[in-house]
N, C-alpha and C positions, 0 to 999 in steps of 0.2 A: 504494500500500500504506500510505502514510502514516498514513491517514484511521483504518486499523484498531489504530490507536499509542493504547495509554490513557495515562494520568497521568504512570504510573512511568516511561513511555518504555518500555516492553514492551510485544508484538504481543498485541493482544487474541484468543486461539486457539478461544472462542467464536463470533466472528466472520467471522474468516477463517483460512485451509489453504491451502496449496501443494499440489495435486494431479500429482508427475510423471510422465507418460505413461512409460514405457521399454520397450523389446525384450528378446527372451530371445538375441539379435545380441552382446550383451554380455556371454555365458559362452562363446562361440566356439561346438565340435561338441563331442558327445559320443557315445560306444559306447551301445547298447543291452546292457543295461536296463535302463542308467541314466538319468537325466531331472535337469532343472535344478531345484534347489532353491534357495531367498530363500539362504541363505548358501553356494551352489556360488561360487567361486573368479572373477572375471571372467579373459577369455582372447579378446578382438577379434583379429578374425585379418585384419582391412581397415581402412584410414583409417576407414571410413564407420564400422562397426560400434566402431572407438575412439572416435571422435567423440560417439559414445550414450555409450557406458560411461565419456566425460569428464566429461556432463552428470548422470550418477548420482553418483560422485562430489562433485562440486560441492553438489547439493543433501541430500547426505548430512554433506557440510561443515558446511554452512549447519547444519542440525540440529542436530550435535555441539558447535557454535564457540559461533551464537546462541540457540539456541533453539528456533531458527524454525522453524513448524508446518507438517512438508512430511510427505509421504505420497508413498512411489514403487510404481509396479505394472511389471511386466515381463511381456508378452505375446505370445501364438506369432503366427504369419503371418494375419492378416484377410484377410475374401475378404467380398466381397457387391455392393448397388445403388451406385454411384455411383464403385466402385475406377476408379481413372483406368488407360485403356487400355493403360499402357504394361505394365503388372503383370501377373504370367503368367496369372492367370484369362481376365480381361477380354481378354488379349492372345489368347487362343487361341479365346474364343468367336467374336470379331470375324473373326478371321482366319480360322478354318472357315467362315464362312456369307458369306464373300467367294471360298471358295476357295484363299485362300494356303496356304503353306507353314505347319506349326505347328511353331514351332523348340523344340528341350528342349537346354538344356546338358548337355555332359558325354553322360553314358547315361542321366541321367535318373535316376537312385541317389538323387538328395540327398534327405533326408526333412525332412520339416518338420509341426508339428504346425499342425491350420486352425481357424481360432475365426469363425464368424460375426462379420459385426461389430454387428448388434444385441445379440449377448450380451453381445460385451464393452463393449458401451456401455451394458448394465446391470451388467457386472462394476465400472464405472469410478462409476456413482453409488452402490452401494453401499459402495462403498471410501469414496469423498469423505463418503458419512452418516455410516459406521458404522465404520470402519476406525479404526486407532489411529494416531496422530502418530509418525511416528519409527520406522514398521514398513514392510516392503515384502512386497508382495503378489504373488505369480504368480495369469497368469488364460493358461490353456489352455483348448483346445476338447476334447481327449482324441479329435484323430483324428490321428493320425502317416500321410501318406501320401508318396510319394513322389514328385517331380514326374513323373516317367513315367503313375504312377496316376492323379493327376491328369488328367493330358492326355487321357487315353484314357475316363475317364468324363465328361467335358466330350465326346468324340466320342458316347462312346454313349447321350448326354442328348439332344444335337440331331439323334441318328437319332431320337427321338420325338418331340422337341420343335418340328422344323425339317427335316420328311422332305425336301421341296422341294431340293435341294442345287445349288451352280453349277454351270454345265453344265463335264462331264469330269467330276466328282467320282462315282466310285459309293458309293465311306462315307467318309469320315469322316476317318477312322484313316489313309489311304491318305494324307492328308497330312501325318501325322506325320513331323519330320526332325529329324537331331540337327545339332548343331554345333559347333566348338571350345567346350571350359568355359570360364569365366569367371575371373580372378584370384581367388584368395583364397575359393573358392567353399566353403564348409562344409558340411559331409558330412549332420551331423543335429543338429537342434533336438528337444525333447523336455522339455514344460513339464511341472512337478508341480505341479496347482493345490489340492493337497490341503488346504492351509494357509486358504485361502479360502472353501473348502469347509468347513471346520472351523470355522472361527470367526466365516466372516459368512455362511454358510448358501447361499451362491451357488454355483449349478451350473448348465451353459450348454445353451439349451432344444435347438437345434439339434443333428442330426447332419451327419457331412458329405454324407451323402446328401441331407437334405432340405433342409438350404441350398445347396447348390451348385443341384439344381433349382429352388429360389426365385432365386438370382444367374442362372443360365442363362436363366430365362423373363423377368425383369427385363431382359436386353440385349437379349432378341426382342424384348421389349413395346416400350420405351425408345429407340428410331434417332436421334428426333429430338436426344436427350440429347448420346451418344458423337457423332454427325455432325456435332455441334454442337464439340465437345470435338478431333474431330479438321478438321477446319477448319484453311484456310488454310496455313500453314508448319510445322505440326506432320506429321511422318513416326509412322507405327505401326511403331514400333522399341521393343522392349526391353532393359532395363538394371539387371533386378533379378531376383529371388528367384534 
């Protein structure tokens, strides 16, 4: 960062920006019909999700203390090509067209809103263009589903997508099971990216219908990819959403 030091000994903010990534993990749950707004309260209800809201923080510090040219965005749960299998998409596509068990925590209640991740990876260069220093951005997808929903249109994608099923399997669904929830498991997420929308004109192309079809035909297309990925000592066990 040095290199971006002018004269004065202050960061040249023409040059360069601190872009930080962050989660909507960092306002805890919320009731409906409410939704997280840039100034809702943080409320980490896990090491993990404290761990994030220590690193907003930090670089909100930084801003306030030095000066320094940071820009934070808070984003709901990605879903698409290359999410690593342990994650509940990837984990239940894989797991349907092997025939395993497709696990849901809890009952399956917890809502979570889904952002493609091509969108939000054009929500994230227009923030870094156009965005303001010292502002924080939410970037939702505006689909709130709930993992049960999920699961079960993940079944009824690869009844079209992947009629062929392992043998015993007649649909789909039939392998849906639930299991102990998870500590600390948060009820509902619920982005308001209306702010972004407002001001930097970004609104995200995808719905979750027709990304989740594009992510579902992606781990049919793609074997070599995940087979590659699950390889060797790695078990397809999950540990998140």
């Amino acid at each position: 960062i040095r290199k971006y030091w002018d004269t004065s000994n202050k960061i040249n903010k023409e040059l360069f920006r601190l872009h930080h990534v962050s989660t909507d993990e960092v306002f805890g749950s919320i009731k409906a019909p409410l939704k997280f707004q840039e100034i809702s309260p943080y409320d980490p209800r896990s090491p993990y999700s404290a761990s994030k809201a220590s690193s907003d923080h930090l670089v909100n510090a930084c801003f306030h203390t030095y000066d320094f040219p940071v820009i934070t965005t808070n984003c709901s749960n990605n879903y698409g090509p290359y999410h690593f299998p342990e994650k509940l998409i990837p984990h239940i596509i894989l797991n349907a067209i092997h025939g395993k068990p497709l696990p849901i925590y809890g009952d399956g209640s917890q809502i979570r809103d889904w952002l493609y991740v091509e969108d939000h990876a054009k929500a994230l260069i227009r923030v870094l263009t156009e965005g303001k220093i010292g502002e924080t951005y939410n970037i939702g997808g505006h689909n709130e589903k709930s993992n049960l929903e999920v699961v079960e249109t993940i079944c009824d994608l690869l009844e079209e997508l992947a009629p062929e099923k392992p043998a015993g399997v007649m649909i789909y669904r039939d392998l849906i099971s639930f299991v102990k929830d998870r500590p600390g498991h948060d009820v509902r997420y619920a982005i308001d990216a209306s702010k972004i929308e407002r001001e930097l004109g970004w609104l995200p192309e995808e719905t979750f219908e027709t990304g989740l079809r594009k992510t579902v035909q992606w781990y049919l297309d793609n074997r070599e990819w995940w087979e590659r990925v699950l390889s060797g000592a790695y078990r397809l066990e999950r540990s998140g959403e």
